[in-house]
C-alpha positions as CSV (number, residue, x, y, z in Angstrom):
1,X,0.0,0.0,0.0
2,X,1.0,3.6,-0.6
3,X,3.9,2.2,-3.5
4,X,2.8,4.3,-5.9
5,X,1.6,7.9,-6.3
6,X,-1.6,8.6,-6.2
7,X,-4.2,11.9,-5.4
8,X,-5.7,11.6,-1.8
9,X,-9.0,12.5,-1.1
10,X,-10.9,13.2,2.4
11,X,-11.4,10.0,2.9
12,X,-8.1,8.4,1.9
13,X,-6.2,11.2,3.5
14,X,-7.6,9.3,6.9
15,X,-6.4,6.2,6.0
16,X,-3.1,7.6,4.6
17,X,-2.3,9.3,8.3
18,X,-3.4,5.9,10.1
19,X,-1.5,3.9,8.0
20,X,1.9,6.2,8.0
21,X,2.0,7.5,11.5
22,X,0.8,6.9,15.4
23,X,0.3,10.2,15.5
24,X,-4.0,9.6,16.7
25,X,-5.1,6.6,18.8
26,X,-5.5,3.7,16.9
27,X,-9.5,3.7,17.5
28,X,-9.8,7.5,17.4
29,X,-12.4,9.5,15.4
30,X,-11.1,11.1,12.7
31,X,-12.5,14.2,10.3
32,X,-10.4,15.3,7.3
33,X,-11.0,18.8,5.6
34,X,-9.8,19.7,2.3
35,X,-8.4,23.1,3.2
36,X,-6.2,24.2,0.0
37,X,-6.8,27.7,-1.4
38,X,-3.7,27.6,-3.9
39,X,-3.5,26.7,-7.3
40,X,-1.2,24.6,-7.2
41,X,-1.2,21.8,-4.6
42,X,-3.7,19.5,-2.2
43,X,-4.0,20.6,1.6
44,X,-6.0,18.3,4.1
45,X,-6.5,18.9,7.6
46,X,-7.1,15.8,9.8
47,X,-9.2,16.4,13.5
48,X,-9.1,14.2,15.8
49,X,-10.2,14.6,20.0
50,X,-7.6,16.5,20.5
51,X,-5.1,17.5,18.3
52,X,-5.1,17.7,14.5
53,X,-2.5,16.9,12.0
54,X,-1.9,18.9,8.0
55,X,-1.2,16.8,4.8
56,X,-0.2,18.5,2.0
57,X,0.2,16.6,-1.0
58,X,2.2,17.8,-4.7
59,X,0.8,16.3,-8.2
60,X,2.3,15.7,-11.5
61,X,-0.1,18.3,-12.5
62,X,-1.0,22.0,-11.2
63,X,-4.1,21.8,-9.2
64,X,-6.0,24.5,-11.3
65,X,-4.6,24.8,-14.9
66,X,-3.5,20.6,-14.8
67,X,-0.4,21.5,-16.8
68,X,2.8,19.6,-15.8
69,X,4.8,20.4,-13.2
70,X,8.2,18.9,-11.8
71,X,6.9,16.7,-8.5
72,X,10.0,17.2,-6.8
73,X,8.8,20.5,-5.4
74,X,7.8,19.1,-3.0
75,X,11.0,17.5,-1.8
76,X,12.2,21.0,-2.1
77,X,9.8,22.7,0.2
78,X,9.7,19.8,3.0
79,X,14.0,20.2,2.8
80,X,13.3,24.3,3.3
81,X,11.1,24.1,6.3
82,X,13.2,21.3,8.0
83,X,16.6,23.5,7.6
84,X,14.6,26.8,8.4
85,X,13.1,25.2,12.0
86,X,17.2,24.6,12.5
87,X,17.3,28.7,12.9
88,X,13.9,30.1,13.4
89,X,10.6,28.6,15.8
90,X,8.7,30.6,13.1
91,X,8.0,27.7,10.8
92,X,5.5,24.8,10.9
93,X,6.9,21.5,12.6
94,X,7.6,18.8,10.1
95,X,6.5,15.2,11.3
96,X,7.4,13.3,8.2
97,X,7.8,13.4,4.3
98,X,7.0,11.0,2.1
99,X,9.3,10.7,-1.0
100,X,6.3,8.0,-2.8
101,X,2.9,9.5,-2.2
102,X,5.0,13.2,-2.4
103,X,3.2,13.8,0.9
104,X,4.0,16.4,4.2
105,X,3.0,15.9,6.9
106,X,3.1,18.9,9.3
107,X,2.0,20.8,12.6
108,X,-1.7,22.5,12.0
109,X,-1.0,26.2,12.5
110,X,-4.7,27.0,12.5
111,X,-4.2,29.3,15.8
112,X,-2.4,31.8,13.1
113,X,-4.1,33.3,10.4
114,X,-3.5,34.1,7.1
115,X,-1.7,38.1,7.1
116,X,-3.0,39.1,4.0
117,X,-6.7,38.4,5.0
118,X,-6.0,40.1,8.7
119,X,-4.9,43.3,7.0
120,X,-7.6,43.5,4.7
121,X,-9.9,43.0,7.8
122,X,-7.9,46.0,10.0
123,X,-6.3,44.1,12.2
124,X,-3.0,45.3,13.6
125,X,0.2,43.9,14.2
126,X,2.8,46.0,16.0
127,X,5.4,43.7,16.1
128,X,5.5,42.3,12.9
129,X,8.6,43.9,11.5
130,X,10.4,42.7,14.4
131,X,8.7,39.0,14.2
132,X,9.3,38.8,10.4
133,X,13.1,40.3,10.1
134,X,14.2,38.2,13.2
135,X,12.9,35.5,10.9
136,X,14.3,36.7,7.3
137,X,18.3,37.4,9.3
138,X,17.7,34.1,11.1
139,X,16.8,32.1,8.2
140,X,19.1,33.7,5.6
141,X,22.1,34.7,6.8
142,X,23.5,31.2,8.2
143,X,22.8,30.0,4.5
144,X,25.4,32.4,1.9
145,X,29.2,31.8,1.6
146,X,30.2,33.6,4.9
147,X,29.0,31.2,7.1
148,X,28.2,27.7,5.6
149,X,31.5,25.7,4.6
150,X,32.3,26.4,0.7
151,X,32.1,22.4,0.0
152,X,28.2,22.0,1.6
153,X,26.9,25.7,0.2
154,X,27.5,24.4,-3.3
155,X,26.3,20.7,-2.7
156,X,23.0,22.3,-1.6
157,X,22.7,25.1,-4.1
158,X,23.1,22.0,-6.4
159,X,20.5,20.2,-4.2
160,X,18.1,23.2,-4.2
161,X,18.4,23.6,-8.3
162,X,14.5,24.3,-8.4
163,X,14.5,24.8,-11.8
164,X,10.8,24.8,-13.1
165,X,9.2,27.1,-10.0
166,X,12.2,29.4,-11.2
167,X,11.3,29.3,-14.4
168,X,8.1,30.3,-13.5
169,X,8.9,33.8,-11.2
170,X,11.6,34.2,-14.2
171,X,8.6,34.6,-16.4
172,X,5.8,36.3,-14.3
173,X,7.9,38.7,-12.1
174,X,10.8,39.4,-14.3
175,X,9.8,39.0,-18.1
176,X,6.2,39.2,-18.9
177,X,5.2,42.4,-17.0
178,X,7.2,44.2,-19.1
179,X,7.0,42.4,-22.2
180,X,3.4,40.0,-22.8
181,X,4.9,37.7,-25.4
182,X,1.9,35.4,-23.6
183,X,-0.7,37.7,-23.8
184,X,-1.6,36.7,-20.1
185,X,-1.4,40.1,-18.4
186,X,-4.8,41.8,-16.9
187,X,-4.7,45.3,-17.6
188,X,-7.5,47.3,-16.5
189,X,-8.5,49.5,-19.7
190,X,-8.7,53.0,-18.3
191,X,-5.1,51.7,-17.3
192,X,-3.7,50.1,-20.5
193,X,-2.2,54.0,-22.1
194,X,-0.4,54.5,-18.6
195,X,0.9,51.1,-18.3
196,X,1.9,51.1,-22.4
197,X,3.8,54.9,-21.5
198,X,5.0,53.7,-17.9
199,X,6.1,50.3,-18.1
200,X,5.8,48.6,-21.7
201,X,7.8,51.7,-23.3
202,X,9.9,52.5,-20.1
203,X,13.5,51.5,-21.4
204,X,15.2,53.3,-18.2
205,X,12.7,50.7,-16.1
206,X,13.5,47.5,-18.8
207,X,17.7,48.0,-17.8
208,X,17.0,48.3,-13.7
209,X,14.8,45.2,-13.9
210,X,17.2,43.4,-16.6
211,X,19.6,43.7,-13.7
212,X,17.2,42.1,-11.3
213,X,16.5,40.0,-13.1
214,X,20.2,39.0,-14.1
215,X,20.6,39.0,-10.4
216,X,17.9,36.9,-9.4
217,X,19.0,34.1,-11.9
218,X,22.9,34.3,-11.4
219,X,23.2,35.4,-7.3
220,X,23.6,31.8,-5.4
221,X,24.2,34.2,-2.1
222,X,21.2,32.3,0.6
223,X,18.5,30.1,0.6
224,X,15.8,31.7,0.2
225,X,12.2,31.2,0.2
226,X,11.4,32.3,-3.1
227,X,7.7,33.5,-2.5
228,X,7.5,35.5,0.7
229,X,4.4,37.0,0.3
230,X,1.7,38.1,3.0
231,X,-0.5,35.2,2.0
232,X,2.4,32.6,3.2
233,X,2.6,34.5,6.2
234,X,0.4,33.7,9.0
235,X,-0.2,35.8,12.1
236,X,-1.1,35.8,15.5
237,X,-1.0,38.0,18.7
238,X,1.9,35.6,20.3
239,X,4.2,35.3,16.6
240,X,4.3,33.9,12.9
241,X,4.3,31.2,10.8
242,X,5.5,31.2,7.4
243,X,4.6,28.5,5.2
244,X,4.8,26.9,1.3
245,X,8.7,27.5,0.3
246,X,8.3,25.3,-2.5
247,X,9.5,28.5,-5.0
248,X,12.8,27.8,-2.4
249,X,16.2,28.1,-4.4
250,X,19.9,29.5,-3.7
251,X,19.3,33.1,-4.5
252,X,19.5,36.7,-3.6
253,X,18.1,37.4,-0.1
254,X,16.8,40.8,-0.8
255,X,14.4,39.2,-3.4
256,X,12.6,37.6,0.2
257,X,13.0,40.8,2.1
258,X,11.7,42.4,-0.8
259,X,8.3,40.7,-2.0
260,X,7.7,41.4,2.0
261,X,8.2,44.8,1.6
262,X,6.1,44.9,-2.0
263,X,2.9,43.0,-0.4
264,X,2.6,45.4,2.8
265,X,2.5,48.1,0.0
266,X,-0.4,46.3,-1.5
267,X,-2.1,46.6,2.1
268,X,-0.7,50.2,2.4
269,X,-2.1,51.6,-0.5
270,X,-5.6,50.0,0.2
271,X,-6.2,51.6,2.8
272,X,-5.4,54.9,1.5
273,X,-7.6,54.7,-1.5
274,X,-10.2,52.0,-1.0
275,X,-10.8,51.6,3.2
276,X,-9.6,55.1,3.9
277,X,-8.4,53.9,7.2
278,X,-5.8,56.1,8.4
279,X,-4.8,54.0,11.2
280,X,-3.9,51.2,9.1
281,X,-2.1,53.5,6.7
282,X,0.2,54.9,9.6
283,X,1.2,51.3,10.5
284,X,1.9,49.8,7.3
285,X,3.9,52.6,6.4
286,X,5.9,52.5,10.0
287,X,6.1,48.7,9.6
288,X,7.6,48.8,6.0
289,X,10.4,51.6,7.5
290,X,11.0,49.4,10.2
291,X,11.7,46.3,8.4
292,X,14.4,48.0,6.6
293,X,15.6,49.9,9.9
294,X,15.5,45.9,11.7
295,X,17.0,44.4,8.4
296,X,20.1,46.4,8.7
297,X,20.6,46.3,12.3
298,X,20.3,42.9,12.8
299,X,22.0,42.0,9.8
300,X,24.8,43.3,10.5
301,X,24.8,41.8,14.1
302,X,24.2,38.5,12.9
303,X,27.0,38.8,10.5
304,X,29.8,39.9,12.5
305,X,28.7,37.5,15.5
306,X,28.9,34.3,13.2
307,X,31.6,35.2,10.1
308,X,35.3,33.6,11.2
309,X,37.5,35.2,8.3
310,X,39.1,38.0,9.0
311,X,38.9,39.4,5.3
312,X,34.8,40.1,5.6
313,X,35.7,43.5,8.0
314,X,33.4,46.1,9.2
315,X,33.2,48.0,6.3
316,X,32.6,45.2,4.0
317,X,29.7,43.8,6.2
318,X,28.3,47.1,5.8
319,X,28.7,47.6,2.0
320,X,27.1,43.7,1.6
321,X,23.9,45.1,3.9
322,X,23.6,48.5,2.2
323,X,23.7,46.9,-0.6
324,X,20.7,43.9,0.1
325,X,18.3,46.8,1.3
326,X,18.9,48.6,-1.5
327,X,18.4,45.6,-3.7
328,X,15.2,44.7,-1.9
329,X,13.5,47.7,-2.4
330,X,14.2,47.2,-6.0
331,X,12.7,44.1,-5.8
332,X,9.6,45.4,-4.3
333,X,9.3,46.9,-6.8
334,X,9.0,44.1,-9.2
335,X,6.5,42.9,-7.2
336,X,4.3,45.5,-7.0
337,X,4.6,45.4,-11.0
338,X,3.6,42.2,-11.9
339,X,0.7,42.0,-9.6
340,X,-0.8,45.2,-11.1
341,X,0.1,44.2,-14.8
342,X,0.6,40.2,-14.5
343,X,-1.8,37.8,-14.3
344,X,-1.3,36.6,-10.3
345,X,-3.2,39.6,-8.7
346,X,-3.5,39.8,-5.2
347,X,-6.9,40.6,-3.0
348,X,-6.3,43.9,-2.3
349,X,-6.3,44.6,-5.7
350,X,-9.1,42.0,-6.7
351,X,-11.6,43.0,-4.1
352,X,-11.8,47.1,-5.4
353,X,-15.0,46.8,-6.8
354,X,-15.4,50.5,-7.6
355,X,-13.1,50.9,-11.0
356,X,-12.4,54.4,-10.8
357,X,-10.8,53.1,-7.2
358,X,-9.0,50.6,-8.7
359,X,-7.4,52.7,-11.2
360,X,-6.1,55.1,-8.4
361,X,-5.0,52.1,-6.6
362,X,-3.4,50.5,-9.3
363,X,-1.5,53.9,-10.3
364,X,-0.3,54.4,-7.0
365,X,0.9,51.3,-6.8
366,X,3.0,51.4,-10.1
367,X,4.0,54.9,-9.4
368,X,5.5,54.0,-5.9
369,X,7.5,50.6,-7.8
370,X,8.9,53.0,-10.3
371,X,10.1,55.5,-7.9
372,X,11.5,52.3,-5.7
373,X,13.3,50.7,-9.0
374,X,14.4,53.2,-11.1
């Protein structure tokens, strides 16, 4: 049993988890949910009396568009989450993987909830930036060339080679939001003659993201998580929980620091324009200064506390911060680009009902990753 692949259901999923683990009594009741909001894998939640338990499951094929996609993403993420727990309490608990049914089994995190969804709702976080950069230093750092042994870093940048979920942010981040050679991007059409003017025909923007770009596909420098949005984030008033690294590669850290920078923008701008809550506004915009206050404070800290060669000095720590933040805001950019023009939009943007709001919204947006990019 379980010697081949095959799709679990709610029902199977039950006897999957009774079959591969001890983890409920052998007579206990058991209720599965099929919990998965992506597009691109299976999530099932398993209740029992007293505890509950989280499958998630890769196929061959994406979950909403069924076109193929490497299985071994899967590997990848359960790899991630297992070396991130190593440095950081702010990731699920892993209690097994399995390399046939391409099945995780993790800790329930259903006490947390998803970040994107709480801001949208008001709620307020005050010390997020602290939470999320102790997490983004904790996890990163220990993973570039200054720390790890030059032998293991480039076994495991060869081990994370993720090649087809790079393939993927290659294409929607860095290529098609500038140039639709797949006619997939969603332009609203009040906003198609300022997107034409701002981005398609914006040759000073085309070189800064060419070098992003360039950067993101040649720069081995961490492990990174690869999609750090506020949707893999979850929240609660005691921490976080950051989840679904399966975009995970050997890249540049400011692209992490930077999608988190680029999605509390999202948030930020929503509540100027749309909510008009200026309470929220005032903390998104603290928390985004913050996280690149925290960034290069405790970056630099962690740096000098755990490099052993003497050549990496003061001033060269310094210069290899400066030059992250300043990298990650570029990247926020990029962000806040191809979920305006791209075809992966993001609630905040989604939910604007009111078009002449959405127009604003998305203009701001762009306007702010021009000014952050170029």
């Amino acid at each position: 049993m379980y010697d081949k692949h095959f799709l679990l259901d709610d029902k199977s999923a039950i006897d999957y988890i009774r079959h591969k683990s001890d983890f409920f009594g052998a007579d206990e009741k058991l209720v599965c949910k099929e919990i998965g909001d992506g597009n691109i894998n299976y999530v099932f939640k398993i209740i029992g009396k007293n505890k509950s338990i989280v499958l998630k499951q890769a196929d061959v094929l994406l979950r909403s568009s069924k076109r193929p996609l490497d299985i071994n993403r899967i590997y990848i993420e359960s790899e991630v989450l297992k070396i991130q727990s190593s440095y950081s309490k702010s990731v699920p608990e892993i209690y097994f993987y399995d390399d046939i049914m391409h099945v995780i089994a993790m800790e329930d995190i259903s006490s947390y909830k998803n970040m994107r969804l709480e801001l949208l709702n008001g709620k307020i976080f005050p010390d997020f930036a602290n939470q999320i950069t102790d997490f983004l230093v904790d996890t990163l750092v220990p993973t570039t060339d200054l720390i790890m042994k030059s032998e293991e870093k480039k076994k495991d940048v060869q081990k994370f080679i993720n090649i087809e979920m790079c393939d993927i942010s290659e294409d929607l981040v860095f290529t098609e939001p500038y140039y639709d050679y797949k006619n997939r991007n969603v332009i609203l059409e009040k906003n198609r003659d300022f997107v034409q003017k701002n981005i398609y025909d914006n040759e000073r923007l085309h070189f800064k993201v060419a070098i992003m770009r360039n950067n993101f596909m040649n720069n081995a420098q961490a492990l990174i998580h690869g999609d750090l949005h506020t949707g893999s984030i979850f929240i609660n008033e005691g921490g976080i929980k950051i989840i679904d690294p399966e975009f995970a590669f050997y890249g540049p850290m400011a692209y992490d620091i930077g999608n988190v920078i680029g999605n509390l923008y999202f948030a930020m701008y929503y509540n100027e324009i749309v909510s008009n809550n200026k309470q929220m506004y005032e903390y998104l915009q603290r928390t985004i200064y913050n996280i690149i206050v925290f960034i290069k404070k405790k970056m630099e800290k962690k740096l000098k506390s755990l490099i052993q060669l003497p050549i990496y000095n003061d001033e060269f720590i310094r210069n290899y911060v400066d030059r992250t933040i300043s990298d990650s805001l570029r990247y926020a950019g990029t962000e806040m680009i191809r979920r305006v023009v791209g075809d992966s939009k993001v609630l905040e943007i989604t939910s604007v009902k009111d078009v002449d709001k959405r127009v604003d919204l998305e203009r701001s947006i762009l306007n702010r990753a021009l000014m952050l990019i170029c």
